[in-house]
N, C-alpha and C positions, 0 to 999 in steps of 0.2 A: 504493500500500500504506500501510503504517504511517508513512509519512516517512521512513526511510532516507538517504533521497535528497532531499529534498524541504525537509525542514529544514535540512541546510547550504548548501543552494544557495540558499537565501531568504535567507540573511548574507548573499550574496553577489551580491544579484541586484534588480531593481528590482519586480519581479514574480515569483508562480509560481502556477500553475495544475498541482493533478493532478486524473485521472480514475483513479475504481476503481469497479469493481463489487460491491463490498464495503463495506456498510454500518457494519460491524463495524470494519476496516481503517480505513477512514475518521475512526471514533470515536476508533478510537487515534493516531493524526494529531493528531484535534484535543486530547485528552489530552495530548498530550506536547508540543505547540507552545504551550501553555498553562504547563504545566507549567514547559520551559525559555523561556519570553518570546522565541519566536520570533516575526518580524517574521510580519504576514499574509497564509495560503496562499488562496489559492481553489480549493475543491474541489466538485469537478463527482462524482455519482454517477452513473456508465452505462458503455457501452463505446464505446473512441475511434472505433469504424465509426459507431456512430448519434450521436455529441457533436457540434455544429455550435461552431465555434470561431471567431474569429478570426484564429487562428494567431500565431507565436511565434517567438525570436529563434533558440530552440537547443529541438529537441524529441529528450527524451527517455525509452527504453522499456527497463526491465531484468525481465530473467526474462520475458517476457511472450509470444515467439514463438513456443515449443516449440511449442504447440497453435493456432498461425494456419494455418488453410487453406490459404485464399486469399491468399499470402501475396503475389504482384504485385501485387495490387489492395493490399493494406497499404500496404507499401513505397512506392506512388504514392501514398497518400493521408499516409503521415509525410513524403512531399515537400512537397507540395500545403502542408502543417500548418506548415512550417517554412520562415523568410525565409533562414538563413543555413546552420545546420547541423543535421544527424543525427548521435543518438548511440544504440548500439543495446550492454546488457549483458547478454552468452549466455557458460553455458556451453558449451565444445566438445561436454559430453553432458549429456542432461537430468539434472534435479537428482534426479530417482526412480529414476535407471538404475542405481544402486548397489545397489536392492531389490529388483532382478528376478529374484532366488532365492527370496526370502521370500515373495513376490506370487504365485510360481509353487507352492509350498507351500500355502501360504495360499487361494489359491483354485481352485487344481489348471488352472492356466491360462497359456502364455507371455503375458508384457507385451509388449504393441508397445514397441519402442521410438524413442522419437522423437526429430526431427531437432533438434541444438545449431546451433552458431556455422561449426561445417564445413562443414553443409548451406547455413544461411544464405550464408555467401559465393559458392557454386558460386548460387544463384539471384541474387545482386547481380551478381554477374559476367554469367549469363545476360540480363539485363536491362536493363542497359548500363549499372550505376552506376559513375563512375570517380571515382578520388582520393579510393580507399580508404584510411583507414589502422588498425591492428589494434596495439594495445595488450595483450598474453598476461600474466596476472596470476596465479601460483599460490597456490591458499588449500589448506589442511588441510582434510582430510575430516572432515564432521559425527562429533561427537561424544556422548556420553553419559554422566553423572556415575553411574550403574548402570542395572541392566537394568529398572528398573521405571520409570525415566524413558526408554530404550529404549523401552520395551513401549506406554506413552501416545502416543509421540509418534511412532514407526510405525504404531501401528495409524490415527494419522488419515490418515498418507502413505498409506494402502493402503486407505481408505474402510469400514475396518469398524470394530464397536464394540467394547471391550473385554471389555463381556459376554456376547456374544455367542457361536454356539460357535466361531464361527472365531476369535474372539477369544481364546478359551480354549485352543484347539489351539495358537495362536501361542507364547501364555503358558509351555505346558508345552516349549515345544521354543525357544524363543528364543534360548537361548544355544547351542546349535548352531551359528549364523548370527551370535557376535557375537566378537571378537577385545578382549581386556584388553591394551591399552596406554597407557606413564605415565599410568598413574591413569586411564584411563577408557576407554570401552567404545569401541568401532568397528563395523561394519557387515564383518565378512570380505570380502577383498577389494579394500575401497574402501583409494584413497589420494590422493595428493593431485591437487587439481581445477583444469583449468585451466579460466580465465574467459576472455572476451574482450571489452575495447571496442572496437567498429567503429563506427568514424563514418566523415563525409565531408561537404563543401561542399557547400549547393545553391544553384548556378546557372540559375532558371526557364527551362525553355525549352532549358536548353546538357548538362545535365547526363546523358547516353548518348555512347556509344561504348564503347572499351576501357576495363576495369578496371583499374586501377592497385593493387597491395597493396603498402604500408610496415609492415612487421612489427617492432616495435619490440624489443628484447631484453628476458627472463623478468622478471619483479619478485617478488619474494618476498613475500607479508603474510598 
């Protein structure tokens, strides 16, 4: 994505290498690592299925799973990718699963909704990865300084346009669906999110059998 992640680990790190599909994302990367005189990233544009890499000391993937298939054949190929360790940052629910009333309004349809960080570990577990360990991090539910910064920035989460009529129909009923507290708007409903980092050791070749989970205690931020 935009370096999030990418830019502090490069303080910290001999190399980095990201991969986005996102042209865009990637501009704001190099924007901002410019910007703050971050040391240099190397960035790949494609998706980690088709990137041929040489692979990497710690491979790391946030927000990224929700929508992987195939997600065994993944999970083997960020083994394969990685000499020492996995780190993988999921919500327990998807990050849209908070809109699935407005979605259902909005286009007169239920959202699937897709598999987080609970799902993921019942397929690590089915798979034989062991010497799990799960780091649970609680964040605050997205925010809004008013309803017309709302209204922009839902309508991209839900794929339509502003002007548009469903755009319009949003517009006129929005606050419906939106809850004022200190000082700013919320999404009714939503509250607060937990995250999770799941990582684990790869050992080539040793790394199946039983699942091991080390659940580490809540952290606030």
């Amino acid at each position: 994505g935009g370096g999030r992640y990418a830019m502090p680990i490069s303080l910290a790190s001999r190399s980095v290498t990201i991969i986005d599909q996102s042209k865009a994302m990637l501009m704001t990367l190099k924007n901002q690592a410019k910007h703050y005189k971050i040391p240099p990233i190397h960035i790949v544009l494609g998706s980690f299925e088709d990137t041929v890499l040489a692979g990497a000391d710690v491979v790391l993937f946030a927000h990224v799973l929700y929508t992987v298939e195939t997600i065994d054949t993944f999970i083997g190929r960020l083994n394969s990718m990685s000499r020492h360790k996995v780190i993988i940052v999921m919500l327990d629910k998807s990050p849209q699963s908070e809109l699935t009333e407005i979605w259902k309004f909005v286009h007169g349809s239920c959202r699937i909704t897709l598999p987080g960080a609970t799902e993921l570990l019942d397929v690590l577990r089915s798979i034989g990865i062991k010497g799990i360990e799960v780091r649970r991090i609680l964040l605050n539910p997205d925010y809004y300084l008013s309803l017309e910064d709302a209204f922009k920035i839902i309508c991209e989460k839900i794929f339509i346009r502003p002007e548009s009529l469903k755009g319009t129909r949003l517009s006129q009923k929005l606050g419906r669906y939106m809850d004022y507290r200190d000082n700013k708007y919320v999404v009714k409903g939503s509250g607060v999110k937990l995250n999770s980092v799941i990582s684990w050791e790869v050992s080539h070749g040793t790394n199946n059998g039983s699942c091991v989970g080390i659940v580490d205690p809540l952290l606030q931020t």
